[in-house]
N, C-alpha and C positions, 0 to 999 in steps of 0.2 A: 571612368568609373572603376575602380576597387572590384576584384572579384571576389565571390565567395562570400556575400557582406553575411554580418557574424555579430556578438553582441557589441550595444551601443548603448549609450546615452543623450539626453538631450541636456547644453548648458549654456544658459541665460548668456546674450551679449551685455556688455555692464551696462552702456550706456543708451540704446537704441530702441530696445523692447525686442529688437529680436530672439534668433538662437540659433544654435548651431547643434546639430546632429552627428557626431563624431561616431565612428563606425567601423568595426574589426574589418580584417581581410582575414579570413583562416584557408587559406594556403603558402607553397613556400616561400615564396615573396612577402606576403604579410602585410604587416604594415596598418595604417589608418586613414582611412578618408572620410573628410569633413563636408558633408553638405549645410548653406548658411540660408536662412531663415530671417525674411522682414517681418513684421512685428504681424503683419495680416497674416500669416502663415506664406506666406508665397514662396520659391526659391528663388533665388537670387543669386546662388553662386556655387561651386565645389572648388575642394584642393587635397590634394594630398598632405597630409601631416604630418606621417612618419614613413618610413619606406625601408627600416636599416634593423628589422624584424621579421619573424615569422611562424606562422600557424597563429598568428592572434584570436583569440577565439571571444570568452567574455573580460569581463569587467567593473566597472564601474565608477562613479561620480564619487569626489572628495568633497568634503567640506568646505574647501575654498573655489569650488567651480570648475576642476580640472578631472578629467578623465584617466582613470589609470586602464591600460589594456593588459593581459593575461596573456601570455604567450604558452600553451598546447603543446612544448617539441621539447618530452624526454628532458633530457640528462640538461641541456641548453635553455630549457624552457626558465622566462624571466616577467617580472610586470615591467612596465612602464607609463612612466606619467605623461600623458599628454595635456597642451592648452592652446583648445582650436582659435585661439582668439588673439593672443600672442605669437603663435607656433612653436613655441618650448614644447620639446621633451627630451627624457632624460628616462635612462635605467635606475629604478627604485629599490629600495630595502625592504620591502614588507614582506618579503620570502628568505629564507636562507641558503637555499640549496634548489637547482636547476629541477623542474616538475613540469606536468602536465596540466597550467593554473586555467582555472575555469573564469571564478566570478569575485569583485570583490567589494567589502562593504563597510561601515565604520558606525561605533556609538560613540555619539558625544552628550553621552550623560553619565558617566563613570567616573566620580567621585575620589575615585582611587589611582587614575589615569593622568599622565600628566596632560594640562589643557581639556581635563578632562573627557580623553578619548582615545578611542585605542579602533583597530584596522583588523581585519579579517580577511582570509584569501581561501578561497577554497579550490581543491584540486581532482580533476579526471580522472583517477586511475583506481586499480581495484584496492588500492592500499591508500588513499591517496589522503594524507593529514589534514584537518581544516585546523590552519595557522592562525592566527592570534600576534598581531605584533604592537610593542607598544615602543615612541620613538623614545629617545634621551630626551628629560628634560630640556638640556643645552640646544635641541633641534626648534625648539620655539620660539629661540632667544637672538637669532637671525635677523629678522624683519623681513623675509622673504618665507612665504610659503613652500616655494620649491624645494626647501631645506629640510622640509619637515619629514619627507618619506626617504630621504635622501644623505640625510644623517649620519653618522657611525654611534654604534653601542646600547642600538634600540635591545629589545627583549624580544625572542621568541616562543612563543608559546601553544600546545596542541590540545585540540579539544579531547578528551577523555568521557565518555559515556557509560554511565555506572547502572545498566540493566538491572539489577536487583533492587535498588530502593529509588530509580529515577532520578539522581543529580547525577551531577557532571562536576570536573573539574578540569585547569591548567595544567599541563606540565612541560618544563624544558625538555622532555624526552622526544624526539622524534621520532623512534623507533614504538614508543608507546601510544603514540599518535597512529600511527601507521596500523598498528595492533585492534587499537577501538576503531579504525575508518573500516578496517575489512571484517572486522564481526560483525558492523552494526551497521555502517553507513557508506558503504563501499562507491565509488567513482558521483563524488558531491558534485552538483553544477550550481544552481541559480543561488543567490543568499538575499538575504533583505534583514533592514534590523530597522524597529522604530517603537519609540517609546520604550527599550530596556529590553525588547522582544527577540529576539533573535529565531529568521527563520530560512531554512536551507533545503533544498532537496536531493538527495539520491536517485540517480536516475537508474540504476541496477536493481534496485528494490521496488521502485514506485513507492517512495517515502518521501512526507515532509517532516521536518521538522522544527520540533519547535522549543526551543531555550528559552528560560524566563533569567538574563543574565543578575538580576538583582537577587533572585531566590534561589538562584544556581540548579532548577530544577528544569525538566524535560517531558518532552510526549510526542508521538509520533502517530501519522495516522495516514493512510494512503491515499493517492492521488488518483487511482482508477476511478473515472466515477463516468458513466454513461462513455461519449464519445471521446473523452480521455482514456484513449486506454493504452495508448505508447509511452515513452519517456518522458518524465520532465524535465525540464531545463530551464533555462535562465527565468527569473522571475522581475517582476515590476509591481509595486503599489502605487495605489491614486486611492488619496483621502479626500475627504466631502463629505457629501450626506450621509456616504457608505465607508466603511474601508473596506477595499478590493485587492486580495491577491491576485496578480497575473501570471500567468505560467506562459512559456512557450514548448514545443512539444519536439520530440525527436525520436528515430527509433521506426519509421516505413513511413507507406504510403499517407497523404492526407492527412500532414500534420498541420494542427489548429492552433489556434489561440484561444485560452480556458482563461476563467475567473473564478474564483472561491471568496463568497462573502463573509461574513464577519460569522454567522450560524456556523459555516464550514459548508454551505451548498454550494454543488458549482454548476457552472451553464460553458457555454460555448459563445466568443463573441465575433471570431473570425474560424471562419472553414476553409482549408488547404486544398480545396477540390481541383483538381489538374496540377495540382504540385504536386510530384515523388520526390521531395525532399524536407529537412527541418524546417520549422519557424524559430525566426533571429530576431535581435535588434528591437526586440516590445522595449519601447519608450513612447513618454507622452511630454506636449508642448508644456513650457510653466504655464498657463494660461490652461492646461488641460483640455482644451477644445480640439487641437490633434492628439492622434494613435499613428506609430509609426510602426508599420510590423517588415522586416524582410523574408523573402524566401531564400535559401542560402544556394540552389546552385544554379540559380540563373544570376542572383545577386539581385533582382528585384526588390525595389526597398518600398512601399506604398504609405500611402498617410489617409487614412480614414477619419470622419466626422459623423456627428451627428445627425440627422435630420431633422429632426428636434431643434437644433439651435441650444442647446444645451454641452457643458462639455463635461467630460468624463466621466466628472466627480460627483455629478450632479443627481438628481432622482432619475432613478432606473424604475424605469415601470416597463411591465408585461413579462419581465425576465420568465426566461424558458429555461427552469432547473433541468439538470439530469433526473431523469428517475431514481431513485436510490437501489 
């Protein structure tokens, strides 16, 4: 087992109904380990995926089922595409310059995008740019998916936050990127986008955010809410009944795992009690009937269910809001 496990995803076997649970290492060895999944949830198997990395920290799920990790290390730090199912990986484009990369996410409903979709990376540090990459047309015209983050002559682009009339805009400037991350959104971890939404957190602030990338407008609102009250960090959604943001937390003692419903109330769905360290790795089965949370410094990775018989997405009843 991988020490240190750190952010993860879960991605569907094509053909069996399983899945595979791909999973940072964030220290200096790094790298990624795959634990595989039969279609009942059971385990069934582990491997190592990638080993020729380090400080992997988050990440996230592509469009075509492959995992990119974010490597944490300064000047060297890089993404990387992984595919626990193949065992391909490869160093990616979606960054341009060595950073501190946190988490990463994609909308494929942009209109204006080639393939209609474009990549986001965001980065740990008190300055730290949240990127915007879109590849070369030419990169879809392959017939291999691995082409596509991996391409040459993609575009890079930094988010710009305009505090007086609430839009945002693009720009190729890094250095102006860098300028908007530390006035307003200094050291970004967790990102999530769906349906045109774009939503990130600062964890130096205790800030989410929230992009409506079609209206190009913003809003922001704090995550302290009852036994939230350390950092956040990587996020997870699960649609159903409900849509549910997840948070994992970082920052002392009894760190948990948070929800925020669609109102903006949140509760608490897993407590960190006898862990002194973050919660990692929130992902849920395609099937949504597992939660997989890690604690990162013993490397503990757990899968939690319902007792209900219901899975994730499903009606939450009795929820125990924070007080406000």
């Amino acid at each position: 087992m991988h020490t240190r496990a750190d952010g993860a995803a879960v991605i569907p076997h094509p053909t069996d109904g399983g899945w595979y649970y791909a999973s940072n290492s964030e220290d200096s060895t790094g790298g990624v380990g795959t634990l595989r999944f039969d279609s009942n949830g059971d385990l069934v198997g582990y491997e190592r995926t990638m080993d020729t990395t380090g400080w992997n920290c988050g990440g996230g799920r592509t469009p075509w089922n492959t995992w990119v990790s974010c490597e944490e290390d300064g000047s060297v730090g890089r993404c990387h595409e992984v595919d626990p199912h193949t065992g391909y990986f490869s160093q990616v484009n979606v960054v341009a310059t060595g950073g501190n990369y946190e988490s990463f996410a994609y909308d494929d409903q942009d209109p204006t995008a080639p393939s209609n979709t474009r990549y986001f990376v965001t980065e740990d540090s008190s300055d730290g740019a949240l990127t915007r990459y879109t590849p070369h047309p030419d990169a879809y015209d392959t017939n291999s998916n691995y082409d596509i983050l991996n391409s040459p002559n993609g575009v890079y682009e930094y988010l710009i936050l305009n505090d007086n009339d609430m839009t945002f805009s693009w720009s190729t400037s890094l250095s102006a990127g860098r300028s908007s991350a530390s006035a307003i959104f200094p050291r970004s971890e967790g990102i999530d986008v769906h349906d045109r939404i774009l939503s990130f957190v600062a964890k130096r602030v205790q800030k989410l955010f929230t992009l409506d990338l079609e209206l190009e407008t913003w809003s922001v609102s704090s995550t302290a809410s009852g036994a939230f009250d350390l950092e956040p960090d990587q996020l997870a959604r699960v649609l159903g009944d409900g849509d549910i943001l997840y948070f994992c937390e970082d920052g002392g003692d009894d760190c948990d795992i948070h929800g925020r419903d669609q109102t903006g109330n949140y509760f608490t769905i897993v407590e960190g009690i006898g862990y002194s360290t973050e919660t990692t790795g929130l992902a849920f089965s395609p099937d949504a009937m597992f939660m997989y949370v890690a604690f990162q410094t013993d490397s503990n990775i757990y899968s939690f269910w319902r007792t209900d018989g219901l899975p994730f997405n499903g009606t939450v009843a009795d929820t125990k809001y924070h007080s406000a």
